[in-house]
Backbone bond lengths (Angstrom), bond angles and torsions (degrees), N, CA, C in turn:
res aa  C-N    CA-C-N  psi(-1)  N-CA   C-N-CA  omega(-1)  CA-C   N-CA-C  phi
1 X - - - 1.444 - - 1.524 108.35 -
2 X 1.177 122.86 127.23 1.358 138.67 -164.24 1.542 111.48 -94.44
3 X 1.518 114.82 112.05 1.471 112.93 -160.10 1.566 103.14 -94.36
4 X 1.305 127.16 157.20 1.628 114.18 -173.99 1.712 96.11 -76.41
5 X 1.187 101.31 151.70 1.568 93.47 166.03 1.059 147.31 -77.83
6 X 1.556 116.96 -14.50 1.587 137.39 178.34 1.493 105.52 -136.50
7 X 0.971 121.95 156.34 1.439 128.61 147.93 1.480 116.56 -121.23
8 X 1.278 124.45 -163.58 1.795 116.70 166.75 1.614 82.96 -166.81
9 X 1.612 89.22 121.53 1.939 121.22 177.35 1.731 97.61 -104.90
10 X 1.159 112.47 105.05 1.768 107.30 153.87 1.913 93.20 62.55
11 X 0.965 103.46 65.00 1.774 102.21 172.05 1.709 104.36 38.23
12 X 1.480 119.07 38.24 1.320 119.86 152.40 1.269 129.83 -120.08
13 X 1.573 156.45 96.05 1.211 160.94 142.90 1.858 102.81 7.46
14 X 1.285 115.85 105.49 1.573 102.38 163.74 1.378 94.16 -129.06
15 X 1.773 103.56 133.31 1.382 87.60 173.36 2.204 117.89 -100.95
16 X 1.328 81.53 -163.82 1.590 77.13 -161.36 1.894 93.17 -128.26
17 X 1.415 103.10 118.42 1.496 117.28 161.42 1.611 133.38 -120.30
18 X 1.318 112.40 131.96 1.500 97.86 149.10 1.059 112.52 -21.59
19 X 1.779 110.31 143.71 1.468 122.47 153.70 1.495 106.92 -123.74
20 X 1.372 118.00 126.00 1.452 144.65 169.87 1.884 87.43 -24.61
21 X 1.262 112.43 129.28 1.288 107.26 176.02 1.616 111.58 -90.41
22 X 1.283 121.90 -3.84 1.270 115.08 160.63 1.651 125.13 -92.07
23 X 1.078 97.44 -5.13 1.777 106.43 169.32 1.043 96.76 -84.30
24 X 2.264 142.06 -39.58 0.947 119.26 -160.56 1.424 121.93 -69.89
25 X 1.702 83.52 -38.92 1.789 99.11 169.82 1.525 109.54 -62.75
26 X 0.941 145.84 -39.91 1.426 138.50 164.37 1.481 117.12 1.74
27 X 2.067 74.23 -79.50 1.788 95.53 -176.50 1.553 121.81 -77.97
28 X 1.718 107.77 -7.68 1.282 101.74 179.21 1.162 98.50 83.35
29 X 1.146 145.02 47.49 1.834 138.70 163.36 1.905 116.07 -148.11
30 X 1.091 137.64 168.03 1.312 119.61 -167.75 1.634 94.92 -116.35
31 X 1.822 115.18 -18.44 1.411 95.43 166.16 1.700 97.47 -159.20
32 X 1.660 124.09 170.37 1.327 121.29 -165.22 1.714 85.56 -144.94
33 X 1.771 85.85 144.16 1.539 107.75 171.27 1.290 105.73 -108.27
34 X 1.611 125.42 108.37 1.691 115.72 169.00 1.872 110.14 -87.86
35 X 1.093 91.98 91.87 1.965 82.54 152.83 1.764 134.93 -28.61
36 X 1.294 68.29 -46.62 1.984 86.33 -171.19 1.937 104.83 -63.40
37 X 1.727 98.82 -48.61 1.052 116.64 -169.03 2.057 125.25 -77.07
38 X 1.613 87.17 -27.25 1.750 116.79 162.03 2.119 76.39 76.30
39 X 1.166 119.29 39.75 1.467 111.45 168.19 1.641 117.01 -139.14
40 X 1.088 96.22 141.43 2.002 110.76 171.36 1.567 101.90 -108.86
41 X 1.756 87.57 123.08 1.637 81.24 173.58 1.706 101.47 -126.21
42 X 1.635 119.79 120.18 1.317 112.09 166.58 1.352 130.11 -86.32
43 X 1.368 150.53 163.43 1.567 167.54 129.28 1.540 100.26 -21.84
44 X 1.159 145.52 68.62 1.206 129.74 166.00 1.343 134.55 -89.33
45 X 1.652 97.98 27.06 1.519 114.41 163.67 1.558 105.08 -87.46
46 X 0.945 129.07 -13.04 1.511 134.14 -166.52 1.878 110.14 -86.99
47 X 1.362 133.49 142.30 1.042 112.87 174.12 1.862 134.05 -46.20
48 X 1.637 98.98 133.54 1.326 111.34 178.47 1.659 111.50 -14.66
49 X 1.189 103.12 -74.94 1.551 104.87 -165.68 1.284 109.95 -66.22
50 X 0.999 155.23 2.81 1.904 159.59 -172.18 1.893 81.57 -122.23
51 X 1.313 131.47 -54.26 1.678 100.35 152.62 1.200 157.81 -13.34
52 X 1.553 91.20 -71.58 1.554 121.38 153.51 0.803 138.43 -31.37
53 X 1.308 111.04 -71.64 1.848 132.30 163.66 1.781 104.39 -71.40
54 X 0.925 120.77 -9.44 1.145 104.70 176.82 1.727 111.88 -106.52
55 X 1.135 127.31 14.59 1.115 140.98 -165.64 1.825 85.89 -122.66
56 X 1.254 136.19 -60.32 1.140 145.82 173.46 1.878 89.70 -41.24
57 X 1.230 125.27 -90.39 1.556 135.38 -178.70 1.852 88.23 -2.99
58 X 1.229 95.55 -83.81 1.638 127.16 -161.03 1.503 86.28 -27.07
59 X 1.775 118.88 -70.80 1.272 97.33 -154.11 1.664 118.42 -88.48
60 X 1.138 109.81 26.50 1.440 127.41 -174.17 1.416 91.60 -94.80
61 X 1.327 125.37 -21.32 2.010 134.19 -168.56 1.620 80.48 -80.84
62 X 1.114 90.48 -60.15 1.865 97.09 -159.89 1.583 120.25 -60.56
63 X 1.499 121.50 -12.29 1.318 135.29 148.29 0.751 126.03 -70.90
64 X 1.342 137.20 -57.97 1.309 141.42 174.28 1.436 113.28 -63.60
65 X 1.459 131.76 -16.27 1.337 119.93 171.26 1.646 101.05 -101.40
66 X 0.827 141.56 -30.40 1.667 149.54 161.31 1.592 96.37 -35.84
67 X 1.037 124.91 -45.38 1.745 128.12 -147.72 1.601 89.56 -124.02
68 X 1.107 137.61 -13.13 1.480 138.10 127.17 1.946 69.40 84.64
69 X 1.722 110.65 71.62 1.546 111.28 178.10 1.430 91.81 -106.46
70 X 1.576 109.92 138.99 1.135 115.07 171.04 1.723 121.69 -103.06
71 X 1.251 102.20 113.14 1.687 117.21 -179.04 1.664 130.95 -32.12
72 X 1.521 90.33 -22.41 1.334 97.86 -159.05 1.846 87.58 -104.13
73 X 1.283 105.74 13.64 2.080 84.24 165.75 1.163 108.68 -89.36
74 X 1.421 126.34 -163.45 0.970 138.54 166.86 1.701 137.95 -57.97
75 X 1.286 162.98 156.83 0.799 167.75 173.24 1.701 112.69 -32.05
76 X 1.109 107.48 -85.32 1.222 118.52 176.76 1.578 124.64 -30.42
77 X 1.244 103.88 -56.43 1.806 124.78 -178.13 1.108 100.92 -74.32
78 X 1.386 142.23 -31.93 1.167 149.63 149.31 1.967 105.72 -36.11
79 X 0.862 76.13 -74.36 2.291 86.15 -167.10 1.618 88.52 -55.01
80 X 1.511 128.12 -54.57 1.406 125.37 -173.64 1.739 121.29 -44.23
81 X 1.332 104.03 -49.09 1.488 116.31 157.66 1.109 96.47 -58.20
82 X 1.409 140.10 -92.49 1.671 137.89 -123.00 1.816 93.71 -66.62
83 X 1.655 125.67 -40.97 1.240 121.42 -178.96 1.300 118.30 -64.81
84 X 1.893 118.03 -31.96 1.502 95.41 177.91 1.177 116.53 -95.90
85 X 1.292 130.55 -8.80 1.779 141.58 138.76 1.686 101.73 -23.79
86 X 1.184 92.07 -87.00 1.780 85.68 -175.12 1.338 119.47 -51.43
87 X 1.140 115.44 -37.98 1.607 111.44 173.40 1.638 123.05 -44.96
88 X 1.517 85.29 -36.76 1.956 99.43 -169.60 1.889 76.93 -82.91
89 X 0.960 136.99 -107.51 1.607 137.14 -163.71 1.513 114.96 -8.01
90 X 1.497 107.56 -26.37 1.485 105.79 -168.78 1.837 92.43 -90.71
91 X 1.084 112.64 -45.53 1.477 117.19 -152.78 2.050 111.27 -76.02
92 X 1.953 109.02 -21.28 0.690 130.94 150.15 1.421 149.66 -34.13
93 X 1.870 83.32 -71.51 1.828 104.46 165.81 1.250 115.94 -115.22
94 X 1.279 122.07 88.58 1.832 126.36 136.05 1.328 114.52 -24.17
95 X 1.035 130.55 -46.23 1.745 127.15 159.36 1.212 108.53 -27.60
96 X 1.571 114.79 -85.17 1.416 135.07 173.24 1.357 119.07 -26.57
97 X 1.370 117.62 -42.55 1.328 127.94 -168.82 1.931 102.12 -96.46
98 X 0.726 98.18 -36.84 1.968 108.77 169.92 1.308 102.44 -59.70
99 X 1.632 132.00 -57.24 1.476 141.34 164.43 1.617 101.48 -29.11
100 X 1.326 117.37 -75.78 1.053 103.98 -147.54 1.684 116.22 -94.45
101 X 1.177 110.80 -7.16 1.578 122.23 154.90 1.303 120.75 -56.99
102 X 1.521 114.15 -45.79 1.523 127.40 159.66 1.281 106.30 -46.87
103 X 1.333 136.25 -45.76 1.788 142.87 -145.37 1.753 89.63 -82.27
104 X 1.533 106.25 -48.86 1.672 108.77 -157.28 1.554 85.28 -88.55
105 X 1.123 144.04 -56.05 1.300 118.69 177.17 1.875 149.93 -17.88
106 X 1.684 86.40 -37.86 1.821 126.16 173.33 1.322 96.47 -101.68
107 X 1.507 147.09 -16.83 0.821 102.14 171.61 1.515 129.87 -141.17
């Protein structure tokens, strides 16, 4: 499964790698967002759809730290951030959106 290679969160470049599937198992996770590193790397030895969604997870990290959302508000302001975050990520990358049209297509 072919991961896009970049995305762009809030006027930031993160890129997007394979992760060694024995490092993922290492840490026990199927994919990691580094801040430091401005990269998401998923397990894409693992089935497609736990990919998918786990590539989705990843860049939901990378919004919410871009937009510097704090967890501990309330519900609402919470989803208000995370929806216009994704909105900007979706409307951004055609990659992203090609990825995952491809994903539901197969499956």
């Amino acid at each position: 499964m072919k991961l896009p290679d970049k995305i762009k969160v809030s006027g930031f470049t993160i890129a997007i790698e394979e992760w060694e599937s024995s490092e993922a198992a290492a840490q026990g996770k199927y994919g990691m967002f580094s801040p430091h590193q401005l990269k998401i790397q998923v397990d894409t030895s693992i089935d497609p759809q736990i990919v998918a969604e786990t590539l989705l997870h990843e860049v939901l990290h990378a919004i919410f730290w871009a937009n510097i959302i704090d967890t501990t508000l309330d519900e609402e302001p919470v989803v208000e951030k995370t929806s216009l975050g994704l909105f900007q990520v979706l409307r951004d990358n055609p990659n992203l959106i090609k990825f995952f049209t491809n994903f539901f297509k197969r499956n």
